[in-house]
C-alpha positions as CSV (number, residue, x, y, z in Angstrom):
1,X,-133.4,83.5,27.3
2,X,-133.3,87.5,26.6
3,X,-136.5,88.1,24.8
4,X,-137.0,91.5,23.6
5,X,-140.1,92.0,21.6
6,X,-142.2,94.8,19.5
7,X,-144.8,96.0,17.4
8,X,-143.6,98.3,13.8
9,X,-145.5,99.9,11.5
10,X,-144.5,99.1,8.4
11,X,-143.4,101.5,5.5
12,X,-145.7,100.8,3.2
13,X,-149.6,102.1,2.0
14,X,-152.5,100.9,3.3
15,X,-155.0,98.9,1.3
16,X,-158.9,98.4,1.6
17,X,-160.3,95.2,3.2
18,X,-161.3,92.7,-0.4
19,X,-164.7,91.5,-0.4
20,X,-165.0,88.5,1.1
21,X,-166.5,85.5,-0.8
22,X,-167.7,82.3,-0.6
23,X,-168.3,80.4,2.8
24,X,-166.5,82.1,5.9
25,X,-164.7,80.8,9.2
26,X,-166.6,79.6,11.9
27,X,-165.8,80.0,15.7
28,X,-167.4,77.0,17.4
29,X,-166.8,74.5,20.0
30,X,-165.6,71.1,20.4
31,X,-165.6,69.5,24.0
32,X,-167.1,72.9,25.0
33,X,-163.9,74.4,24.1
34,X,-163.7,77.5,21.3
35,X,-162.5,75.6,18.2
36,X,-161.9,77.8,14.4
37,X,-163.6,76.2,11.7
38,X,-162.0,76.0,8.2
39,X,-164.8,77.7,5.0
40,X,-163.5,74.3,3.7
41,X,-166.2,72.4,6.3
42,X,-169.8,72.5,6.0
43,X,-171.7,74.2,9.0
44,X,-173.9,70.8,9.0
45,X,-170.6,68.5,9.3
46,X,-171.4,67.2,12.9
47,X,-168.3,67.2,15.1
48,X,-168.7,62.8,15.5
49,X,-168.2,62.7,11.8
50,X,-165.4,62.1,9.6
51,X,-165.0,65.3,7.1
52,X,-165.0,64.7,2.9
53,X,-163.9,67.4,0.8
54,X,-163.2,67.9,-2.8
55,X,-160.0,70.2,-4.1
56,X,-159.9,71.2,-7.8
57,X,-156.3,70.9,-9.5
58,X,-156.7,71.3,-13.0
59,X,-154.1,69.5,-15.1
60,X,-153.4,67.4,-12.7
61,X,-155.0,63.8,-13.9
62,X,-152.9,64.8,-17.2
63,X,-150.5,61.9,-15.7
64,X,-152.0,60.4,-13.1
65,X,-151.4,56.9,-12.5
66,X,-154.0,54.1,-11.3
67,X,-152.5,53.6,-8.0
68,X,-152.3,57.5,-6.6
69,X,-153.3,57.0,-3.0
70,X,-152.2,58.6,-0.2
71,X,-153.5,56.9,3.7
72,X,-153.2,56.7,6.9
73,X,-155.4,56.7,9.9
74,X,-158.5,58.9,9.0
75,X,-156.4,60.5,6.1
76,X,-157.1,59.8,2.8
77,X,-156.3,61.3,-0.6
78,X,-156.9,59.8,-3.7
79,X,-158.2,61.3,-7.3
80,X,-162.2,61.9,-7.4
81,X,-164.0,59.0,-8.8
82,X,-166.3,61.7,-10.5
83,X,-164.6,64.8,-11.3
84,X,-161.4,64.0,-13.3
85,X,-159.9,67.3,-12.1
86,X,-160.6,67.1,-8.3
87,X,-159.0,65.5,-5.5
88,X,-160.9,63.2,-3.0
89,X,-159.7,64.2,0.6
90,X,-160.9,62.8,3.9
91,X,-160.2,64.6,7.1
92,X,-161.1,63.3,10.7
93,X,-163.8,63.9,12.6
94,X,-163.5,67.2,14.5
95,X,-164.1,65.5,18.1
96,X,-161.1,62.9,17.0
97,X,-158.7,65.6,15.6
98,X,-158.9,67.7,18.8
99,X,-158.4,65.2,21.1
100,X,-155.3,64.3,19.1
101,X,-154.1,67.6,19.4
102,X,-154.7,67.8,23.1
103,X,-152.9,64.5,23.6
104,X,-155.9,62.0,24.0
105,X,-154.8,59.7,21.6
106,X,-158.1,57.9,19.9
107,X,-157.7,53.7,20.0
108,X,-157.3,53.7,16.4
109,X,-154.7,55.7,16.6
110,X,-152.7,59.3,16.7
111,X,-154.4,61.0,14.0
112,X,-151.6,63.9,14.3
113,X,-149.1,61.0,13.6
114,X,-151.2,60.0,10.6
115,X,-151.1,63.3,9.1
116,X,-147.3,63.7,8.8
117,X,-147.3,59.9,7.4
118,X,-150.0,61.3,5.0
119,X,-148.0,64.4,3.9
120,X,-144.4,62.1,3.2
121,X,-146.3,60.0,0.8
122,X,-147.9,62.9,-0.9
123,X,-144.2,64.1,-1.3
124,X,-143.2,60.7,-2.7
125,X,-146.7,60.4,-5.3
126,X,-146.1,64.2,-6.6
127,X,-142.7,63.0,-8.0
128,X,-143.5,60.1,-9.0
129,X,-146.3,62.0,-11.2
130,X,-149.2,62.0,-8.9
131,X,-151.0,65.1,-7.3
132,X,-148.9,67.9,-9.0
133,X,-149.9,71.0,-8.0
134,X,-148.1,74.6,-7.4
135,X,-146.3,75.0,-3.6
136,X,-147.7,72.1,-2.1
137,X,-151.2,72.9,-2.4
138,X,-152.8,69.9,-1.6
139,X,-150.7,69.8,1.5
140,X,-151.9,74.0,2.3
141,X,-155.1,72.7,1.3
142,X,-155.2,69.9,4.2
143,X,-153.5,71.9,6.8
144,X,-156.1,75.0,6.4
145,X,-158.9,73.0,6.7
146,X,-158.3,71.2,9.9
147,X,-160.0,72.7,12.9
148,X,-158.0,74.5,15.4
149,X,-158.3,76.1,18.7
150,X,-158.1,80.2,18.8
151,X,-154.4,80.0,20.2
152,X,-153.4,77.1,17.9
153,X,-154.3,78.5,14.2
154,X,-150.6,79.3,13.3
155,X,-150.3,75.4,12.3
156,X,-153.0,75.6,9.5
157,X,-150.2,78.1,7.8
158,X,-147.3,78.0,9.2
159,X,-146.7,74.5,10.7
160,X,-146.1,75.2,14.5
161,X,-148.0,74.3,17.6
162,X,-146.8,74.5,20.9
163,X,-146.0,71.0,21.1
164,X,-144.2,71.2,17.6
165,X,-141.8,74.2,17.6
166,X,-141.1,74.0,13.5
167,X,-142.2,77.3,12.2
168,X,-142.4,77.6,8.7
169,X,-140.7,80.8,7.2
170,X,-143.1,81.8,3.8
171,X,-142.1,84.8,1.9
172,X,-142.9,88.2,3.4
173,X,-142.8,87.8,6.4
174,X,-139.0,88.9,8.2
175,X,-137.0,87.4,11.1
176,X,-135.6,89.7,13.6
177,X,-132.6,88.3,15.4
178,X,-131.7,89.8,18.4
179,X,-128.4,89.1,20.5
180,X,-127.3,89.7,23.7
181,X,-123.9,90.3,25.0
182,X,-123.0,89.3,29.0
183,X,-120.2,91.2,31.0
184,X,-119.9,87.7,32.2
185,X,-120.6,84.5,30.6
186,X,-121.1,82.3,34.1
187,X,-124.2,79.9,34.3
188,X,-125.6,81.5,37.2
189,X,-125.3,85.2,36.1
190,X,-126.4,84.7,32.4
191,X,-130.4,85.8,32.5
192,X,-129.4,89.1,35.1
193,X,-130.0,92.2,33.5
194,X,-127.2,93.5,35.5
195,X,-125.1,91.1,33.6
196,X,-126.0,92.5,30.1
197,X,-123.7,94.9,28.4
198,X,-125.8,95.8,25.5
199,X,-127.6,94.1,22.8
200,X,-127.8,94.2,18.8
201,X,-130.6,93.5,15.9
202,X,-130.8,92.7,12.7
203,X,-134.1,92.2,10.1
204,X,-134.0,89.5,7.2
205,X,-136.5,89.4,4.6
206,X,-137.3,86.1,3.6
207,X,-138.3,86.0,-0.1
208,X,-138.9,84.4,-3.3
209,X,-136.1,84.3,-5.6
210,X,-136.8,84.2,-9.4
211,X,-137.7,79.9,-9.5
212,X,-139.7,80.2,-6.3
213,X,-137.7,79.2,-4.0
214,X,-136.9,81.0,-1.0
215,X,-134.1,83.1,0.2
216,X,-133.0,85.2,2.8
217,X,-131.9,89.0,2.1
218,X,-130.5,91.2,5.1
219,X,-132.2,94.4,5.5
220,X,-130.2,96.8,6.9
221,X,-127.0,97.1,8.8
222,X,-126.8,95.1,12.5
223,X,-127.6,98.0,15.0
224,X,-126.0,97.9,18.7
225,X,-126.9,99.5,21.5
226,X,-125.4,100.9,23.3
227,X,-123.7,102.1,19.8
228,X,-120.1,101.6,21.8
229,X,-120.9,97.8,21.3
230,X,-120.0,97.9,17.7
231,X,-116.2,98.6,18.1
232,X,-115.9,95.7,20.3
233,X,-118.2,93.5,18.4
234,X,-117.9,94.3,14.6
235,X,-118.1,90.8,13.2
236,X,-121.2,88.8,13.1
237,X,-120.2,85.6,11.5
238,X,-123.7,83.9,12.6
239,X,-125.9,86.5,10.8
240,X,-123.6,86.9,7.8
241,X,-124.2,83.0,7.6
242,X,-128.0,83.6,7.0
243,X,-127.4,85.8,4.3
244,X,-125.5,82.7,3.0
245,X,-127.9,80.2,3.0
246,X,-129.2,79.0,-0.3
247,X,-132.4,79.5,-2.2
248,X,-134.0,76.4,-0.8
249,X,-138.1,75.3,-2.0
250,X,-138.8,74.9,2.0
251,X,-137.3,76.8,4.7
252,X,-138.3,75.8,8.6
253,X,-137.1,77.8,12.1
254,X,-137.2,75.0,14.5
255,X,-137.4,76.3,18.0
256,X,-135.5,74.4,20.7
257,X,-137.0,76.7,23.8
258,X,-136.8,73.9,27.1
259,X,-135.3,71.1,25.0
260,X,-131.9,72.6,25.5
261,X,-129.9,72.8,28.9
262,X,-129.1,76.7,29.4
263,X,-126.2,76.3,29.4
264,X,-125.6,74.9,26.1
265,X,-126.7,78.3,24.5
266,X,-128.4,76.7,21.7
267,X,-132.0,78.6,20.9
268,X,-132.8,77.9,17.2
269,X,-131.6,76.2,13.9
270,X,-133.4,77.3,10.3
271,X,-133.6,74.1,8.0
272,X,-133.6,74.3,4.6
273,X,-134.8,70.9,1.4
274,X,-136.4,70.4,-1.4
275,X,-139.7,69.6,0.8
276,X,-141.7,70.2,3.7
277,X,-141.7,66.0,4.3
278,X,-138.5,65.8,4.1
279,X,-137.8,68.7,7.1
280,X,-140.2,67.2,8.6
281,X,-138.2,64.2,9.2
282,X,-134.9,66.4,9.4
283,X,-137.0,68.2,12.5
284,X,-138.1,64.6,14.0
285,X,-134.1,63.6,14.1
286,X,-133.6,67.3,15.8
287,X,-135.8,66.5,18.5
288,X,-134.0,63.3,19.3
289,X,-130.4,64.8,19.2
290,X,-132.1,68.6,20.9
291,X,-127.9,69.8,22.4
292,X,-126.4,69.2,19.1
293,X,-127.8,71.2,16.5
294,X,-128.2,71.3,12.9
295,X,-125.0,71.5,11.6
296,X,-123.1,68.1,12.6
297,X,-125.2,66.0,10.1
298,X,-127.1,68.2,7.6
299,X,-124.7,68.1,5.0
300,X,-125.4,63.7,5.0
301,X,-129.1,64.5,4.2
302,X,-128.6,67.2,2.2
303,X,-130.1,69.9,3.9
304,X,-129.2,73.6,4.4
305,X,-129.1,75.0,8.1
306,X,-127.4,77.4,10.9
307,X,-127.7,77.3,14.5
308,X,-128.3,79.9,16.3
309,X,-125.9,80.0,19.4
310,X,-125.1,82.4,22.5
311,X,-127.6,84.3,23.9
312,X,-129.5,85.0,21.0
313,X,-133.2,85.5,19.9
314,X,-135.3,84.8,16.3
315,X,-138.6,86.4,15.9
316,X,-140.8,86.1,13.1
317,X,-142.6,88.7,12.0
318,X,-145.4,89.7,9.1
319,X,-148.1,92.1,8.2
320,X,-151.5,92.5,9.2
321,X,-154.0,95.4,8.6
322,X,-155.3,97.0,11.2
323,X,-158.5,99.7,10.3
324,X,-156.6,99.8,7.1
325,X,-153.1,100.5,7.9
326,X,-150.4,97.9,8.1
327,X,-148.5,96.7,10.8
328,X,-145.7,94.5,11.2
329,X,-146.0,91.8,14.2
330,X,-144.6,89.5,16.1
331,X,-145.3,85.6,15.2
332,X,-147.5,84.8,17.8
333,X,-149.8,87.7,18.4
334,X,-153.3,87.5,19.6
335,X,-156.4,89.8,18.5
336,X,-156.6,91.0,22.1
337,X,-153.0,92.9,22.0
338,X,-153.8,94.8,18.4
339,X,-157.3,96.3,19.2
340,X,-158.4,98.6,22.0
341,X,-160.7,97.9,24.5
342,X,-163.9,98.3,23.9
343,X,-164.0,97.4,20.1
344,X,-165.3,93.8,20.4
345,X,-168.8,94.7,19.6
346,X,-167.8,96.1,16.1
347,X,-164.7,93.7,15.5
348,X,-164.6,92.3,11.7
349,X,-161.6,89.4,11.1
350,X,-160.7,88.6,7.7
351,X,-158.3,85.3,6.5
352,X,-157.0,83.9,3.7
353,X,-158.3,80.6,3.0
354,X,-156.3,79.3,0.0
355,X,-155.4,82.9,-1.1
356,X,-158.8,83.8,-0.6
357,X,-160.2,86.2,1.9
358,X,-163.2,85.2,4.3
359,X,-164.9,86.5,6.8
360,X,-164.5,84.5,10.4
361,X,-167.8,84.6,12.4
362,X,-168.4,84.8,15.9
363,X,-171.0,85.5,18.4
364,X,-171.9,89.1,18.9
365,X,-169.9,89.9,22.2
366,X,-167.8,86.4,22.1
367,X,-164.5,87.2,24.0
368,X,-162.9,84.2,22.8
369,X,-162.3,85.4,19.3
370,X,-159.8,87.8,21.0
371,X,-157.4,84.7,21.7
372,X,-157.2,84.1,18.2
373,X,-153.1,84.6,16.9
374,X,-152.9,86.5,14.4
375,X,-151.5,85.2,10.8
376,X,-149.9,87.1,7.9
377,X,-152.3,89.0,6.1
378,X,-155.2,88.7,8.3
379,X,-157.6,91.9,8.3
380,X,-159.0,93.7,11.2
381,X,-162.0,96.6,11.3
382,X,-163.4,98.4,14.1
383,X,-165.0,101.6,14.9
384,X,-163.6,104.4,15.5
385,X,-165.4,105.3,18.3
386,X,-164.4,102.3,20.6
387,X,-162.6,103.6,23.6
């Protein structure tokens, strides 16, 4: 696969860092590994104990029924016995959610398992009246709040680890697709630079549409180059059908990568329904059928999608501040490739956690912050005088 990657300012004004408030991320360790704690998590929570938190969704009990419980494994969500407009949540332990994510599956069983099992019966309770609270929160809720390592935090926002290649797409941020066209399409000759007679891009904005849902919107004309190419390839039917796809409450790019024999020329599919559950079983039945695609049994389910096929690149992308100014990068970024040498000593990160900025703290001089990938929206300070 042609990857062609980059880093691009974006066109718009900077803004100042917001305060941050309220308890900040952590950078500790679980099986003397850097782990990123959620401000969701006491400091005093030791890493052998089950977590217990408490979300507030006012309204919500307004029609709550007796029997609102969602569980599985160390998951748990149910209303609070005490505060009529909280929600009761109970994560796993830190030691047993790590070693789940690292593939050392506790006896009791594959906590990462229990979470998706979790997360379908929260879909089914919030129509049938339970839990109802805007986008999904008490899913967003769950997901930022489970420890991750540096290199893995794009799955509290966005979904993905690199075991699990479903990304999900959240307005603002853009896709770039990026396409490669071969002088010859053999097997053997496909990945030879020699081989390539140019290459075109394209940006998409994904955004929210007027009832929340989210759409794509091209921005800009498909650029070739050389420019030659566009005489000889002046129709792109694939990223006209993007444009197509409709307004959708979800959206998912679900990454095939080694899945997929070469020469089946099949790198991505975005996956559209009316909830993240419900791609998240649309995604399960991808996996098990990896060289066909998308498009041969969406329409059953009831699900929007497009494969992306030929030689042919997606990258997400979003905004982060750097010293102020914004920058578009590419989804998967670490600290380590936006800040000069040098500046660790005067480094300042700021998150969102549930909207809300917070610090995350680390040791003074603690290199391992700098393997941290980098999420939409995330703020980073240094000084000036760093080499």
């Amino acid at each position: 696969m042609i990857v062609l990657s980059s880093l691009i300012s974006a066109g718009c004004s900077a803004r100042r860092p917001a305060a941050s408030s309220g308890p900040p991320f952590r950078l500790g360790a679980v099986y003397g590994r850097p782990v990123l704690f959620s401000p969701s998590v006491p400091e005093a929570n030791s890493n052998d104990s089950g977590v217990s938190l408490q979300m507030s969704i006012p309204a919500a009990r307004a029609s709550a029924q007796s029997d609102c419980l969602a569980e599985d494994g160390p998951f748990r969500v149910e209303f609070a016995k005490q505060d009529p407009d909280s929600v009761q949540i109970n994560l796993p332990s830190a030691n047993r959610w790590i070693a789940d994510i690292r593939g050392i599956v506790d006896p009791d069983g594959d906590a990462v398992a229990s979470l998706y099992a979790v997360f379908g019966k929260l879909d089914q309770l919030e129509q049938n009246g339970c839990f109802r609270a805007k986008d999904s929160a008490v899913r967003r809720f769950i997901l930022e709040s489970l420890p991750m390592e540096p290199n893995e935090t794009l799955f509290n926002y966005y979904g993905y680890r690199s075991s699990r290649n479903g990304l999900d797409l959240k307005p603002s941020m853009r896709l770039k697709v990026e396409r490669a066209y071969l002088k010859s399409q053999t097997a053997e000759q496909s990945e030879s630079s020699d081989n390539q007679e140019g290459v075109s891009f394209v940006y998409f904005s994904v955004e929210s549409a007027d009832d929340g849902k989210v759409q794509f919107r091209r921005a800009g004309d498909v650029r070739f180059n050389p420019a030659s190419l566009k005489k000889k390839f002046q129709s792109i039917a694939l990223e006209s059908q993007l444009s197509a796809l409709p307004p959708e409450s979800q959206y998912r790019l679900v990454f095939y990568g080694l899945h997929v024999p070469t020469e089946q020329k099949l790198s991505a599919s975005i996956i559209g329904g009316s909830n993240a559950s419900k791609l998240d079983d649309f995604e399960r039945e991808l996996r098990l059928r990896p060289t066909e695609g998308c498009r041969h049994f969406a329409a059953k389910q009831n699900i929007a999608c497009i494969d992306f096929t030929g030689w042919v690149t997606v990258t997400p992308q979003f905004t982060v501040e750097l010293n102020g100014k914004p920058k578009l990068v590419d989804c998967g970024t670490p600290v380590r490739e936006v800040v000069p040498k040098g500046s660790l000593s005067s480094l300042r990160i700021q998150r969102q956690f549930m909207d809300a900025y917070r610090d995350i703290l680390f040791k003074s001089g603690d290199a391992n912050v700098l393997a941290l990938v980098l999420v939409g929206g995330d703020r980073l300070t240094w000084s000036n005088s760093a080499p």
